[in-house]
C-alpha positions as CSV (number, residue, x, y, z in Angstrom):
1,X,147.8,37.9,22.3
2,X,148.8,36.0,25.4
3,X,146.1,33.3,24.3
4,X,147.6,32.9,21.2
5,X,151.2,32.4,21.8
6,X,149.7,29.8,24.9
7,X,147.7,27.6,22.4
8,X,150.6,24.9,21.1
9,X,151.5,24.1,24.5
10,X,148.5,24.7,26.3
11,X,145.1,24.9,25.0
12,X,142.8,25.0,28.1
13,X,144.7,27.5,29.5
14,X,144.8,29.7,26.4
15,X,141.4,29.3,25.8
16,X,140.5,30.2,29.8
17,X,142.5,33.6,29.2
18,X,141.2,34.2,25.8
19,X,137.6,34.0,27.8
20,X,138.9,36.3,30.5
21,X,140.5,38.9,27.8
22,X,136.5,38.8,25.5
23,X,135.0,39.6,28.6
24,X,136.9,42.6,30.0
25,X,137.4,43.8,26.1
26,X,134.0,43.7,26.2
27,X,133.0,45.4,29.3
28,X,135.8,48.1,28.5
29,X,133.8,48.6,25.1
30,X,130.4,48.9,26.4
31,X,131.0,51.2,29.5
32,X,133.0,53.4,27.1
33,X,130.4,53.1,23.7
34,X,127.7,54.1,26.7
35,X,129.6,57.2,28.2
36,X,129.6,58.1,24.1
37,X,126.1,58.0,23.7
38,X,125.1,59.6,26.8
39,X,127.3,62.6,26.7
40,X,128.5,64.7,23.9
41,X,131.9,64.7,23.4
42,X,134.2,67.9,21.7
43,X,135.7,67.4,18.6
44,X,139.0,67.9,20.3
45,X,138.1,64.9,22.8
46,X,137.9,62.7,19.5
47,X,141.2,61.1,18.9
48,X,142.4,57.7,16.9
49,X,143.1,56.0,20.5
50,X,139.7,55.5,20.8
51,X,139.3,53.3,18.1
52,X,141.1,50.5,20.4
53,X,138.9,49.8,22.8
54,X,135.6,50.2,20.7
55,X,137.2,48.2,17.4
56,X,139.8,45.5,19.7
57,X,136.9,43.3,19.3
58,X,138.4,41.8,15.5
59,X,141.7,40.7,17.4
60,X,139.7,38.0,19.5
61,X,138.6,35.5,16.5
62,X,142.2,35.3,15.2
63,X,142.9,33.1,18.4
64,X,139.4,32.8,18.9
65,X,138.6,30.4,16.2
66,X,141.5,28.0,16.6
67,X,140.1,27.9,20.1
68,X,136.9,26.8,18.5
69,X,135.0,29.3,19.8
70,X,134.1,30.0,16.0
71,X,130.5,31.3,16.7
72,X,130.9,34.2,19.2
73,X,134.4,34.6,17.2
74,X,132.1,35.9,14.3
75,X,129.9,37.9,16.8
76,X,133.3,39.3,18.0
77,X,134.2,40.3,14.6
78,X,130.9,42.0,13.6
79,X,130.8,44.2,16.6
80,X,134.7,45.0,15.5
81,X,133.8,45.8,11.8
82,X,130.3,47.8,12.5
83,X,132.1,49.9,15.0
84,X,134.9,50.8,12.9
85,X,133.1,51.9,10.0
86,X,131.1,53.9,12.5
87,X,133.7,55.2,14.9
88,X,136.3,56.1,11.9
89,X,134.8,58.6,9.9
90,X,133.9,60.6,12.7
91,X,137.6,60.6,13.9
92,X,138.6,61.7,10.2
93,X,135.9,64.4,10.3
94,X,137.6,65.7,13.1
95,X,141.0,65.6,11.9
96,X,139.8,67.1,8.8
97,X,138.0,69.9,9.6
98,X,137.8,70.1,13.6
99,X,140.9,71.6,15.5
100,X,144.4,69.9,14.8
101,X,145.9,67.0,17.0
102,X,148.2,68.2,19.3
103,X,151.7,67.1,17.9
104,X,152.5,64.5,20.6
105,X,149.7,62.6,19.3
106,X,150.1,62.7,15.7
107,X,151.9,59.2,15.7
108,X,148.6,57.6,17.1
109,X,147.2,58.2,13.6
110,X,148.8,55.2,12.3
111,X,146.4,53.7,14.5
112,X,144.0,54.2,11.9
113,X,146.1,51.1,9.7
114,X,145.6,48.7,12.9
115,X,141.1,47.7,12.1
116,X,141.8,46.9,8.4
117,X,145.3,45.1,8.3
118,X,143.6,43.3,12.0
119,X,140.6,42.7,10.3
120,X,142.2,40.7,6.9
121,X,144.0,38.4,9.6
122,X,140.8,37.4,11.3
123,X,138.6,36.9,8.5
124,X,141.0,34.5,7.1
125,X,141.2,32.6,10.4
126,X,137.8,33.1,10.5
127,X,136.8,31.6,6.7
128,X,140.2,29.6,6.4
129,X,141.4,31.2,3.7
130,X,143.0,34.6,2.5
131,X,140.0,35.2,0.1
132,X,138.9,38.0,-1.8
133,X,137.8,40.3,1.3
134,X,140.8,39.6,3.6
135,X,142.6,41.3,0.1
136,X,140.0,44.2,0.2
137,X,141.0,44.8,3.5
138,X,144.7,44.2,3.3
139,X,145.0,46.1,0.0
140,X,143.0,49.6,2.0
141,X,145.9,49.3,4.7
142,X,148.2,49.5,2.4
143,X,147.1,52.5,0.8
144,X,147.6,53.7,4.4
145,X,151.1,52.5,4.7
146,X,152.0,54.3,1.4
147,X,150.2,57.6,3.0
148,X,152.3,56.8,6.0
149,X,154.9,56.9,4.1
150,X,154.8,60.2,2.6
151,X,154.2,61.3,6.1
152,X,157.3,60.2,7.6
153,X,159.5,63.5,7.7
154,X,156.1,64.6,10.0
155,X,156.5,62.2,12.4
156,X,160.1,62.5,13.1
157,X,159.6,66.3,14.0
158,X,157.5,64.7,16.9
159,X,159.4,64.6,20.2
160,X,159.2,61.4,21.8
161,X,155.9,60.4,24.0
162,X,154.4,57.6,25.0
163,X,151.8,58.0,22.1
164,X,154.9,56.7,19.6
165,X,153.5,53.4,20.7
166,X,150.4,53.5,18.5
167,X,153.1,52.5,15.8
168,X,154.0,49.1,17.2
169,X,150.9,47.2,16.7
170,X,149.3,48.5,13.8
171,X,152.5,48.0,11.8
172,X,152.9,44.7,13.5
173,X,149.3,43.5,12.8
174,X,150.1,45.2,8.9
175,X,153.2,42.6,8.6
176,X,151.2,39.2,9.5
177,X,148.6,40.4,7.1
178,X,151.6,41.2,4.4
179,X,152.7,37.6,5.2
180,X,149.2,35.7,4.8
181,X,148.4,38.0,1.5
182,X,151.9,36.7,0.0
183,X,150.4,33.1,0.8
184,X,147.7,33.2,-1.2
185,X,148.6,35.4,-3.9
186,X,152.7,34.9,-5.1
187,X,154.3,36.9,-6.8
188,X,157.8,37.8,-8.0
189,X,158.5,41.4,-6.0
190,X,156.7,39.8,-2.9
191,X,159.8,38.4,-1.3
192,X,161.6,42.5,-0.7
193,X,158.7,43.7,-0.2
194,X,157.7,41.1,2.6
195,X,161.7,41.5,3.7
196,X,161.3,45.7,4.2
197,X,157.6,45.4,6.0
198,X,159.4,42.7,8.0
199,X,162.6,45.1,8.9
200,X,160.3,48.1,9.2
201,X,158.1,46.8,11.6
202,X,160.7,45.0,13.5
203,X,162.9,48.4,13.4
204,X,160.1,50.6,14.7
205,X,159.7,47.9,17.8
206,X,163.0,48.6,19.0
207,X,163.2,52.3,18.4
208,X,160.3,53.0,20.7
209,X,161.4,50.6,23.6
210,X,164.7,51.9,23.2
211,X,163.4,55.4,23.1
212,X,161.2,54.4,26.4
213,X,163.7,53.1,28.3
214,X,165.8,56.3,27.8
215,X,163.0,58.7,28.7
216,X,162.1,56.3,31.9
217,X,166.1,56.1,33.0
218,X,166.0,59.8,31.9
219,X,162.8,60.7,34.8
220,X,160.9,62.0,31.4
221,X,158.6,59.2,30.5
222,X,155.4,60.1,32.1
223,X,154.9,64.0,31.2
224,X,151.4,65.5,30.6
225,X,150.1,65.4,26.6
């Protein structure tokens, strides 16, 4: 993200920390994925934070190929995509029928909206366009923001925790992918619609820092899961 917002003013730099950023993403991915295979893990061990690390790898060719580094940008993106449709439905097996997430980490599952709304953004930096795909993508997160939805009374019962973060970026991601989708495809109801993703997002942002500054000034910010 710092690569991207360094590109207008200065390319060689952004592209030296996007290099920097693939190659630790990378190393964080692989030492983890290897730790996976090697040694069983309990269901309860299996929670939607660990999709970041493994399925990070689709945010590098949204910077990656205005960087022209378009080639390992679509290397970056298949790793991202294969791992996710591996890595998911074993997390959703586990919520489903494995032993229930401990409250203060049921706001990480709107991690689960950050791969597909992520992975629209990149495939249209990727092909230049907000094609048909990019859609597919952006219209499955948006199932996930309607079950979100439905789901909010749940999430406000949650006491504050560090793990309220997991909204920030997935509804981020889920607003630039709202905004490129509206590009391509117009029509009349888009404008509110864009204008309540936009507030929403924006809303949640400064709820949780708000809520983390208090609980830092407050000595509460670091306490066990």
């Amino acid at each position: 993200m710092v690569a991207g917002g360094a590109i207008p003013y200065a390319p060689d730099l952004a592209a030296s920390i996007w290099s920097i950023a693939v190659v630790l993403h990378l190393g964080v991915g692989v030492w983890l994925f290897r730790s996976l295979l090697n040694a069983p893990r309990e269901a309860a061990a299996l929670t939607p934070p660990l999709l970041i690390p493994l399925v990070g790898n689709v945010v590098a060719p949204i910077f990656g190929a205005r960087l022209g580094f378009t080639g390992l940008s679509w290397m970056l993106f298949g790793i991202g995509i294969v791992l996710w449709v591996s890595v998911q439905p074993l997390l959703l097996g586990r919520i489903f029928s494995g032993p229930p997430l401990p409250e203060r980490l049921r706001p990480t599952l709107v991690i689960f909206l950050a791969p597909p709304a992520v992975s629209s953004v990149a495939l249209a930096q990727l092909t230049g366009s907000f094609g048909p795909v990019s859609l597919a993508l952006f219209g499955y997160a948006t199932f996930l923001v309607l079950v979100y939805l439905v789901m909010i009374r749940d999430f406000l019962r949650v006491p504050f925790a560090m793990s309220w973060w997991g909204l920030t970026f997935p509804t981020a991601t889920f607003t630039v992918a709202a905004l490129l989708a509206a590009e391509s495809y117009s029509a009349d109801w888009q404008a509110p619609a864009l204008w309540f993703v936009l507030a929403a997002a924006s809303a949640i942002l400064a709820v949780v820092t708000a809520r983390t500054l208090k609980a830092l000034f407050d000595g509460h910010l670091l306490q066990p899961e």
